[in-house]
VOKE-147143 format. One record per residue (C-alpha): residue number from 1; residue in one letter; x, y, z. Coordinates in steps of 0.1 Angstrom, whole numbers, plus 2048, in hexadecimal, padded with zeros to 3 digits. Layout:
N
+-----+------+-----+-----+-----+
|  nr | rest |  xx |  yy |  zz |
+-----+------+-----+-----+-----+
| NUM |    a |   X |   Y |   Z |
...
+-----+------+-----+-----+-----+
This chain:
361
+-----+------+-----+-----+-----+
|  nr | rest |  xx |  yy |  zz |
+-----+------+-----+-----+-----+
|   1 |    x | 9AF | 356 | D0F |
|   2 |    x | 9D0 | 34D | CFD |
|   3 |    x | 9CA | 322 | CF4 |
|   4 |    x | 9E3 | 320 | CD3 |
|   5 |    x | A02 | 308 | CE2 |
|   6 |    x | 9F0 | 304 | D06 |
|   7 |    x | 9E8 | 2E0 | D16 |
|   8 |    x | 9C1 | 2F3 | D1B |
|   9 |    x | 9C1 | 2F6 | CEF |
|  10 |    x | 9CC | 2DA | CE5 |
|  11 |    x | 9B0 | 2C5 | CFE |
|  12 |    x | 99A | 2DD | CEF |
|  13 |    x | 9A1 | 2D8 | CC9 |
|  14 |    x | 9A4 | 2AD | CD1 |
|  15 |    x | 980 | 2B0 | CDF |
|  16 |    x | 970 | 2C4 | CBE |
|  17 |    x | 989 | 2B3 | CA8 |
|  18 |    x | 971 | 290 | CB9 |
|  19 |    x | 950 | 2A5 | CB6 |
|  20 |    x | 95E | 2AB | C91 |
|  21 |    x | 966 | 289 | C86 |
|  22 |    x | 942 | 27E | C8F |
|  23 |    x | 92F | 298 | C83 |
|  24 |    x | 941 | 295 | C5C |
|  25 |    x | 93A | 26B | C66 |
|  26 |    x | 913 | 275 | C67 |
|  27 |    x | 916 | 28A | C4C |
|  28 |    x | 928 | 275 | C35 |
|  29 |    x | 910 | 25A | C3C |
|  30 |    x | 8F3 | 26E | C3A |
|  31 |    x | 8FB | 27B | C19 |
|  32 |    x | 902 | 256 | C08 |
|  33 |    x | 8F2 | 23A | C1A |
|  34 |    x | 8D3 | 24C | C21 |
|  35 |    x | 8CD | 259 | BFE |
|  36 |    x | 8D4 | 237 | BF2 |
|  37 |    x | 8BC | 222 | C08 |
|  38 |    x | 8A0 | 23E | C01 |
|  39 |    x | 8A4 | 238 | BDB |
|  40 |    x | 8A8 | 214 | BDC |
|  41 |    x | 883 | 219 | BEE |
|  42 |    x | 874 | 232 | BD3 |
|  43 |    x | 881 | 215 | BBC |
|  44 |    x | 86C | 1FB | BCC |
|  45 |    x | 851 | 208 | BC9 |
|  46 |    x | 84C | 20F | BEE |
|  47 |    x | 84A | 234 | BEF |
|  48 |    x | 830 | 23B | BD5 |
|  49 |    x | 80B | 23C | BD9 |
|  50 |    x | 7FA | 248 | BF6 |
|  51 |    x | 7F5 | 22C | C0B |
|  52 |    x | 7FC | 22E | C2F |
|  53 |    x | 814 | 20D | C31 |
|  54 |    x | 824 | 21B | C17 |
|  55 |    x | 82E | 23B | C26 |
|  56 |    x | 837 | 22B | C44 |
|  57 |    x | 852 | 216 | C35 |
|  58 |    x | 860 | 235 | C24 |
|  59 |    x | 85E | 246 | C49 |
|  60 |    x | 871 | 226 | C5A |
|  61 |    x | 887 | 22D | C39 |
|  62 |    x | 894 | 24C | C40 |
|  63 |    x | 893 | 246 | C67 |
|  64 |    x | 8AD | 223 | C5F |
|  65 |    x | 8C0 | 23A | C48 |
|  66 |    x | 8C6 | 258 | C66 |
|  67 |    x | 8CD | 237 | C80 |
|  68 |    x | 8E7 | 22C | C6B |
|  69 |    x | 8F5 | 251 | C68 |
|  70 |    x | 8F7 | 257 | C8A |
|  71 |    x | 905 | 231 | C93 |
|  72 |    x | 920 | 238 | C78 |
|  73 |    x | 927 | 25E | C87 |
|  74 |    x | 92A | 24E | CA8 |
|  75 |    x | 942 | 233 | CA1 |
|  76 |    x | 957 | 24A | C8E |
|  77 |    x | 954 | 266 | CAC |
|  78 |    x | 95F | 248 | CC4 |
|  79 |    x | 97D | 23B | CB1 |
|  80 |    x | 987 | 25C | CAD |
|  81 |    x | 985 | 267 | CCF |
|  82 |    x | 99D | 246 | CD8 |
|  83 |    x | 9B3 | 253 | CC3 |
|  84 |    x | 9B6 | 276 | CCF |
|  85 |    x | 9B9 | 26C | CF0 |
|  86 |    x | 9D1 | 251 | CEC |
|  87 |    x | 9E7 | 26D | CD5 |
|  88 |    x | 9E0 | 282 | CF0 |
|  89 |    x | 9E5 | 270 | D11 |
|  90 |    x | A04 | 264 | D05 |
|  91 |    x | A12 | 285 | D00 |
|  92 |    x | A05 | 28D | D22 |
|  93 |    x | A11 | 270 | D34 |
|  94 |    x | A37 | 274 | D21 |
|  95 |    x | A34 | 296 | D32 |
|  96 |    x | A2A | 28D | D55 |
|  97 |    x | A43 | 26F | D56 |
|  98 |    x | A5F | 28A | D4F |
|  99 |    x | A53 | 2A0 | D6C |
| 100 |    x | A4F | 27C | D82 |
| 101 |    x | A70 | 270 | D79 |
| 102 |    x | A85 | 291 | D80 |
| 103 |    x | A6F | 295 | DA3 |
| 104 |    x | A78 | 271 | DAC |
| 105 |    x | A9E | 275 | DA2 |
| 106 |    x | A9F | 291 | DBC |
| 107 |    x | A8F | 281 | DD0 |
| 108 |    x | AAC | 26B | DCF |
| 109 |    x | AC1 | 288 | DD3 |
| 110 |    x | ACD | 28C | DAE |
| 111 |    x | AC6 | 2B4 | DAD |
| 112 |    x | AD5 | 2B6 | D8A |
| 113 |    x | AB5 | 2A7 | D7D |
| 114 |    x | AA3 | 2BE | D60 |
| 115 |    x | A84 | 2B7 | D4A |
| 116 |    x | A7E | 2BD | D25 |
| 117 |    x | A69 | 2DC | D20 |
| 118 |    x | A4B | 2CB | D0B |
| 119 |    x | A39 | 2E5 | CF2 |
| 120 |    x | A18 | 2E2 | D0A |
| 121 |    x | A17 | 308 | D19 |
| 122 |    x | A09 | 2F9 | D3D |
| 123 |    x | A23 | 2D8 | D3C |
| 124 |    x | A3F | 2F3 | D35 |
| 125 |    x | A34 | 303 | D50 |
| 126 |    x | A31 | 2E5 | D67 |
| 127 |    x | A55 | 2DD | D57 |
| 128 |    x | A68 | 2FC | D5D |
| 129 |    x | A58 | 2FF | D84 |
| 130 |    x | A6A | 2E0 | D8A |
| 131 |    x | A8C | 2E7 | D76 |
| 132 |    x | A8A | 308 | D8E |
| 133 |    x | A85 | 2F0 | DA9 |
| 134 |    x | AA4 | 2D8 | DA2 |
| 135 |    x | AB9 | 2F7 | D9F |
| 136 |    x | AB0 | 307 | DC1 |
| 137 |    x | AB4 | 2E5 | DD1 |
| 138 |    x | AD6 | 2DE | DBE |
| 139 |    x | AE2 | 300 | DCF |
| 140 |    x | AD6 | 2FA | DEF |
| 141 |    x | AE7 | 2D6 | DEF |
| 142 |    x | B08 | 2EB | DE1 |
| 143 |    x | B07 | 304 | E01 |
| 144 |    x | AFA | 2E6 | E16 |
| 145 |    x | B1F | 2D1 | E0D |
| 146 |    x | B30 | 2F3 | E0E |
| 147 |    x | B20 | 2FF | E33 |
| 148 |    x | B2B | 2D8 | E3F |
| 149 |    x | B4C | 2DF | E31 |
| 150 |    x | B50 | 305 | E42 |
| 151 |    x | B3E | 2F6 | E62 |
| 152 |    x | B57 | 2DA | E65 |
| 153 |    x | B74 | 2F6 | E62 |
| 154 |    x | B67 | 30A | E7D |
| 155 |    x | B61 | 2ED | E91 |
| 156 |    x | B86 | 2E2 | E8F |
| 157 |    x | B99 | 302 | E94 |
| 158 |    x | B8C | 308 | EBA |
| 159 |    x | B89 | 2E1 | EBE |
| 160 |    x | BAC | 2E0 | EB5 |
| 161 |    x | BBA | 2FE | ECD |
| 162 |    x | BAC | 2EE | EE9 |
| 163 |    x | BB2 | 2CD | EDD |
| 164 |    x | BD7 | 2DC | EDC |
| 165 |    x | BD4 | 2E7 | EFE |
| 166 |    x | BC9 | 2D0 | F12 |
| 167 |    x | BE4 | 2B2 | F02 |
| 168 |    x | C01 | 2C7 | F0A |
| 169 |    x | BF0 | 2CE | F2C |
| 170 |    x | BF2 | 2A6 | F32 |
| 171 |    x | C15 | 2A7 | F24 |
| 172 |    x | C22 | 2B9 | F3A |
| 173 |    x | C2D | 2D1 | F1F |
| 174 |    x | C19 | 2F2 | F27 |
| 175 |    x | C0D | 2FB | F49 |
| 176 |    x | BEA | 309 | F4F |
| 177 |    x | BE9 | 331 | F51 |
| 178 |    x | BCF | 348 | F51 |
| 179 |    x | BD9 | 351 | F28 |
| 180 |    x | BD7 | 32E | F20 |
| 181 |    x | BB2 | 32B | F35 |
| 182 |    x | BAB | 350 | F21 |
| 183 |    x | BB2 | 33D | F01 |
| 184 |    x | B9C | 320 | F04 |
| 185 |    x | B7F | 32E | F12 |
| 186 |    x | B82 | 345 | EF2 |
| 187 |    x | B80 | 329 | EDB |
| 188 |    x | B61 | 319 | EF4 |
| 189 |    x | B50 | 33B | EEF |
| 190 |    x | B52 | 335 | EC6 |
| 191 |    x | B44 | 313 | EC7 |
| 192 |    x | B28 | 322 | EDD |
| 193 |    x | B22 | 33E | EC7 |
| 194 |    x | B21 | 329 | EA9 |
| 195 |    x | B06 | 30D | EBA |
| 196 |    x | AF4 | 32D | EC4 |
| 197 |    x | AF6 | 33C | E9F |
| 198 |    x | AEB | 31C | E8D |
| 199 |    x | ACC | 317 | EAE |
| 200 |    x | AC2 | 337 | EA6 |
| 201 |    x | AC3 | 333 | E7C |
| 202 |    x | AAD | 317 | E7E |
| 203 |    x | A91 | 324 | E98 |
| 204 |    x | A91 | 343 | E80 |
| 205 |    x | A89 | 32D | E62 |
| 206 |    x | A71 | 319 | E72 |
| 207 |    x | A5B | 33B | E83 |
| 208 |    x | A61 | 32E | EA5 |
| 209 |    x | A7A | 34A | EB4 |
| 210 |    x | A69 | 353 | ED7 |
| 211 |    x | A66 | 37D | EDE |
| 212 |    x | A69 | 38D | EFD |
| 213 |    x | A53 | 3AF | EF1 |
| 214 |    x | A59 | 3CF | EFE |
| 215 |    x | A56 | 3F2 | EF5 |
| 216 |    x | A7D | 401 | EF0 |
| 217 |    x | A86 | 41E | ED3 |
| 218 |    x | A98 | 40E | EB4 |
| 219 |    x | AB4 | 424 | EB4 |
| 220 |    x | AC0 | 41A | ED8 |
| 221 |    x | AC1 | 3F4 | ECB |
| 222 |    x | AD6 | 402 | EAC |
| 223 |    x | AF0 | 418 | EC2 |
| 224 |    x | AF3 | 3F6 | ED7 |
| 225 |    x | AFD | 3E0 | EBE |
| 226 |    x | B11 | 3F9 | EAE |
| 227 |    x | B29 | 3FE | ECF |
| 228 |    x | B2A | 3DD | ED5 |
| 229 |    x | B3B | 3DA | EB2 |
| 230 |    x | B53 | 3FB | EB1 |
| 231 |    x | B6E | 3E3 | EBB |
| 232 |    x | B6E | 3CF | E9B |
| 233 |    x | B63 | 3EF | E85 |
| 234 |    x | B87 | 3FF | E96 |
| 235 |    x | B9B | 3DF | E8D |
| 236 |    x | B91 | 3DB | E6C |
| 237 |    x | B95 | 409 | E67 |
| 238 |    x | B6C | 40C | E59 |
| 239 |    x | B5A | 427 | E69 |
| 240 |    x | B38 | 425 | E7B |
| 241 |    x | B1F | 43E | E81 |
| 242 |    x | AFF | 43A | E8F |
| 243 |    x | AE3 | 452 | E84 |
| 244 |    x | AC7 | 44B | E9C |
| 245 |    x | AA2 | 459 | E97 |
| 246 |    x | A89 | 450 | EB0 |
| 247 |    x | A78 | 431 | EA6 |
| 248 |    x | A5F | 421 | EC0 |
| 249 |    x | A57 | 3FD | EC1 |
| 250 |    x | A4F | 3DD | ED3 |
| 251 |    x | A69 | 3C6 | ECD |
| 252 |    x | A7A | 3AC | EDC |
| 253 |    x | A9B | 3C4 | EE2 |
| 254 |    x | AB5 | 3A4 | EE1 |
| 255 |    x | AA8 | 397 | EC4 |
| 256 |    x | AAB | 3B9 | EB3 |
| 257 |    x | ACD | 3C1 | EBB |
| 258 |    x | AD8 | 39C | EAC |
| 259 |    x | ACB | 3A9 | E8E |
| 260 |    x | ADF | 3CC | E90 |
| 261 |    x | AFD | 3B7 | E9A |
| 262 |    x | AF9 | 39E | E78 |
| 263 |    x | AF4 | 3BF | E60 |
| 264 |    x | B13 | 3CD | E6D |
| 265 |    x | B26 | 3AE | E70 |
| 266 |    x | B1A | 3A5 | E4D |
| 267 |    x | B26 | 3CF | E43 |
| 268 |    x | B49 | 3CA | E54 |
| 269 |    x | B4F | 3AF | E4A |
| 270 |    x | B49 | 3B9 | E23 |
| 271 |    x | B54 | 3DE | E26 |
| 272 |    x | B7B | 3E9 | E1F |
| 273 |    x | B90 | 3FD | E36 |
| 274 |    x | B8B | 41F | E32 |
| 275 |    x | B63 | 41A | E2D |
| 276 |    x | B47 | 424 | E3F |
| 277 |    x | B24 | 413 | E4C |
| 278 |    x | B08 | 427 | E58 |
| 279 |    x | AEB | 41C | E72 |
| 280 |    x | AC7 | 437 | E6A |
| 281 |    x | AAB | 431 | E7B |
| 282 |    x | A86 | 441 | E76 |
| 283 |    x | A61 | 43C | E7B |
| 284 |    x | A4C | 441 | E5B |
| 285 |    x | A24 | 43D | E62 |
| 286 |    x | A22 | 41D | E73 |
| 287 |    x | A42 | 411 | E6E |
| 288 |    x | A66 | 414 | E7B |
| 289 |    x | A82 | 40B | E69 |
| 290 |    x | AA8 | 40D | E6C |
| 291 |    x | ABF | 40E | E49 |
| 292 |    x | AE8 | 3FF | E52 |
| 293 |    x | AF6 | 40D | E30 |
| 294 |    x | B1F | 401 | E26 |
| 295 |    x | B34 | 40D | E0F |
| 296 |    x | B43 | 3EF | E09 |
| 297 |    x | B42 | 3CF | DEC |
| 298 |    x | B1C | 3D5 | DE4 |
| 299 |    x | B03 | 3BB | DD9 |
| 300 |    x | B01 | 3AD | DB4 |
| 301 |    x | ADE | 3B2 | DA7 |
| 302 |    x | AD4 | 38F | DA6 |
| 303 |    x | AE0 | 389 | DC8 |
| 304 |    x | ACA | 39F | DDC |
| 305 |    x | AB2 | 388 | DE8 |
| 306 |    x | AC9 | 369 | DE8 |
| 307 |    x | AE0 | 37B | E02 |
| 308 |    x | AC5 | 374 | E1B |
| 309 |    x | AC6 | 34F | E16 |
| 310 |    x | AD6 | 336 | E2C |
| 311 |    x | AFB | 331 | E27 |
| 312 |    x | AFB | 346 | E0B |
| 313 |    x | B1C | 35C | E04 |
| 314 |    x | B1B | 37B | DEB |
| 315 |    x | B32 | 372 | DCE |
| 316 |    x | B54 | 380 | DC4 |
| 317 |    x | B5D | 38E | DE5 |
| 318 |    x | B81 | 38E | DF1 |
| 319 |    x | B77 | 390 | E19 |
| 320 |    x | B6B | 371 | E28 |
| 321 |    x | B42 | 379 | E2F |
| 322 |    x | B40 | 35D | E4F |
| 323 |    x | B2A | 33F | E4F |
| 324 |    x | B0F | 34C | E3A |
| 325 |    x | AF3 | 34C | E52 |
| 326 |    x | AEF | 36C | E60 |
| 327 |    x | AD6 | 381 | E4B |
| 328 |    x | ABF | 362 | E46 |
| 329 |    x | AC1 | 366 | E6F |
| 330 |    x | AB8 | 38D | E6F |
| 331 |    x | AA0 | 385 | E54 |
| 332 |    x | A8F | 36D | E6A |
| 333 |    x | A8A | 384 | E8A |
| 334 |    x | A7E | 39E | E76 |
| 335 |    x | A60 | 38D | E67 |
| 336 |    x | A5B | 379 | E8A |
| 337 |    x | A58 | 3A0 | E97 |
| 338 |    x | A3E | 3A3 | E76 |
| 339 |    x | A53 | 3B9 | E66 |
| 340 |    x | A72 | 3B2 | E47 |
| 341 |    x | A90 | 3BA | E40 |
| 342 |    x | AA0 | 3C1 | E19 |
| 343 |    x | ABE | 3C8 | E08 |
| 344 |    x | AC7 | 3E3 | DEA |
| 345 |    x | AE7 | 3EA | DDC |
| 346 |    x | AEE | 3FB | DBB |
| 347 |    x | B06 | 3DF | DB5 |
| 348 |    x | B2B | 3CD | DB6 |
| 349 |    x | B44 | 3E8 | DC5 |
| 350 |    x | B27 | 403 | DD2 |
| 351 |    x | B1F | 3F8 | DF4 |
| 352 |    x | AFB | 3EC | E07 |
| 353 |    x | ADD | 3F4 | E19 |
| 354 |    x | ACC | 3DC | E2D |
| 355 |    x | AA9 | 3EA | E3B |
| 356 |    x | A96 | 3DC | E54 |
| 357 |    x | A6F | 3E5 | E5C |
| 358 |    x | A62 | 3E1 | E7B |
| 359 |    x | A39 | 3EC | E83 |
| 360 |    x | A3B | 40A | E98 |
| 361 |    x | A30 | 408 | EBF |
+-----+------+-----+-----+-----+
């Protein structure tokens, strides 16, 4: 067990150095009072001859001589131990009202917050654990002003159209026609879509998404969500092919098909014209899976995981990648089905695969 620079060692070495001080107190002691008082009593005369009051004054001698030791080796071990654990308990404290201060300044919402890493291995520890802490909450309150931000846009554009709309239909200067009607029910349907998008992102992340369970094949659910995206694919000139194995399982098949529709939403969205993205599916022991695999921006290594966090956007790309929020939604019905879903990319440039795991019917 490693003690040298740890909070555990240096406790340790404050209780011997205590055990220490009081043993060289008795010693000390031992080795001058003691000799001294026992020759000042061989001087008087006291210790010679056989008599028994004699020999008991030289007993109650040597017995005051070992009390005076021992009250000298415990004085010393008490003021010692004071001082250790004043020395130490004021390092301690110093450390612990670091960590209290920078919790209560983020508390207070100040997310910039840090503490000094002090030399104790276990306070560094505790230290470092809570810098991490500042910093994920500091990014979280950066995507939390930036989703406001991005929210508030896509609020105003449809609110705006059929804002638009409806004043010049009390002006007098546009006529209701079924193109007009078209038009604003469009931008209805986006401000639906969206309450339903950010409804559904927070009953993923609190566990409470309801299922409707059934036995269906994987592979169907795929080739569904994949037609019922061709048209964008088309627009935007990336290829889709769907490569469907027979993968049995009970699933809620709505559910499953959101997530198909975020994974190749998310691989349009990132994937150049002239690319391609590919839907597998397959059953592996007790599992079922289904790869969607783009050939488009890729995934920088240190953003693998942090793509699947709310309202987080992969860096450097020149596409807009939406609102953020639609992998941590995928990534929610998969583990409410008990299964997962995970990224890999080779990197920047080299495309993605997102794979979702599902247990096998």
């Amino acid at each position: 067990m490693k003690l040298v620079g740890t909070l555990r060692g240096r406790l340790i070495a404050s209780y011997l150095a205590v055990v220490a001080v009081g043993s060289l107190a008795v010693w000390v002691v031992s080795r001058t009072i003691a000799p001294e008082r026992f020759g000042r009593q061989i001087r008087a005369g006291r210790g010679a001859g056989a008599g028994g009051g004699a020999a008991q004054d030289l007993q109650d001698t040597v017995l005051e001589s070992v009390d005076v030791a021992l009250a000298f080796g415990v004085i010393a071990g008490l003021a010692a131990a004071a001082l250790v654990g004043v020395v130490v308990s004021r390092r301690l404290l110093r450390s612990l009202a670091s960590v209290r201060r920078a919790t209560r300044e983020m508390a207070a919402g100040d997310y910039q917050s840090r503490i000094p890493i002090p030399p104790e291995r276990e306070l560094a520890e505790l230290a470092a654990d809570v810098n991490t802490l500042g910093e994920a909450l500091e990014e979280t309150e950066r995507r939390r002003t930036r989703l406001i931000g991005e929210l508030a846009h896509e609020l105003r554009t449809p609110l705006t159209t059929i804002g638009g709309y409806m004043e010049a239909f009390l002006d007098g200067v546009r006529e209701p026609d079924p193109a007009t009607f078209a038009a604003v029910a469009d931008e209805a349907r986006r401000l639906h879509r969206l309450a339903d998008d950010l409804a559904l992102l927070s009953r993923a992340e609190e566990g409470t998404l309801s299922l409707q369970l059934a036995e269906t094949d994987l592979a169907e659910l795929a080739s569904r969500a994949a037609e019922y995206l061709r048209p964008q694919f088309d627009d935007q000139s990336v290829s889709l092919t769907v490569l469907g194995g027979e993968a049995h399982c009970v699933v809620d098949s709505d559910r499953i098909v959101q997530v198909f529709i975020n994974l190749l939403g998310n691989a349009v969205v990132h994937t150049p014209a002239g690319g391609s993205v590919s839907i597998r599916t397959g059953e592996t022991g007790s599992t079922v899976w289904a790869e969607v695999t783009d050939t488009g921006s890729g995934i920088p290594p240190d953003e693998i995981e942090q793509v699947f966090e709310r309202f987080y956007r992969i860096s450097g790309t020149d596409r807009p990648p939406g609102r953020g929020i639609g992998l941590t939604i995928a990534r929610g019905i998969a583990q409410a089905h008990g299964g997962s879903l995970r990224a890999t990319s080779p990197g920047p440039g080299r495309g993605a695969t997102f794979t979702l795991s599902l247990p096998a019917a």
